[in-house]
N, C-alpha and C positions, 0 to 999 in steps of 0.2 A: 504494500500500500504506500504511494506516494503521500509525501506531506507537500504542503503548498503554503507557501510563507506570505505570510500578510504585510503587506506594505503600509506605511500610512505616507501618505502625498501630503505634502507641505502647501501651503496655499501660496507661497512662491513661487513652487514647482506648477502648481494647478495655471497661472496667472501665465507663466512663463510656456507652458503647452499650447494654451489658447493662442496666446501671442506669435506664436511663431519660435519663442526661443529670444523676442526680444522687450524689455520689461522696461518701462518708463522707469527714469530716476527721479526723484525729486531734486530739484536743487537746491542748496540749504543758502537761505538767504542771509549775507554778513551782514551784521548791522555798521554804520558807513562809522571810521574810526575818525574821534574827533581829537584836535589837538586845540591846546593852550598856547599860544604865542606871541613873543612881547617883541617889537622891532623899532631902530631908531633913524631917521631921515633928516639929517640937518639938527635941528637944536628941538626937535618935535618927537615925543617916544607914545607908543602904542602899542593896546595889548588886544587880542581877541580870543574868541575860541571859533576855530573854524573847523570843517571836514577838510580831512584829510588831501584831497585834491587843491581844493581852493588856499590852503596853508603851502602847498610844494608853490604854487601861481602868485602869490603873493612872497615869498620869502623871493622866485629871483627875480619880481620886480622894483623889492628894497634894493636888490643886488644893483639893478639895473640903474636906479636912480641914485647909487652912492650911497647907500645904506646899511644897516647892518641888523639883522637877524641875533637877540642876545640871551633870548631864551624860548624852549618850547619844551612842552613835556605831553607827552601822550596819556589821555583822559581813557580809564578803565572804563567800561560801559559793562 
C-alpha cells in the first residue's frame, strides 16, 4: 500500500501559481529624510530644516554665492 504525502500550499505559493510564477512586490515606501541646516552668506546666517534633496540644492548654492554651509545634522524620523 502506497502512502501519499500531504502537502500544505502556502498562499504564496497559491498567488505565485495563478500568476504565472510572477508575484507583485510591494514597494516599501521611505519616508523623505529631513535635515537640520544652519548656512552663512556674507554677514547674514541661516538655519532651516529641509528634505533631504532641497538641503544637497541649497548647501551648493551657499557654495555658489561664496558661502558657507557650518552645520547640519540628520533629523531621526
Amino acid at each position: 500500500m502506497e502512502r501519499q504525502k500531504d502537502f500544505v500550499t502556502l498562499e504564496s505559493d497559491q498567488v505565485a501559481q495563478k500568476s504565472g510564477g510572477i508575484i507583485d512586490m510591494k514597494k516599501h515606501k521611505e519616508k523623505p529624510t529631513r535635515i537640520n541646516m544652519c548656512w552663512q552668506i556674507g554677514d547674514e546666517k541661516k538655519c532651516a530644516t529641509l528634505p533631504r534633496e532641497h538641503a544637497y540644492e541649497t548647501r551648493d548654492w551657499v557654495e555658489e554665492q561664496g558661502g558657507v554651509v557650518f552645520w547640519t545634522q540628520v533629523l531621526p524620523d
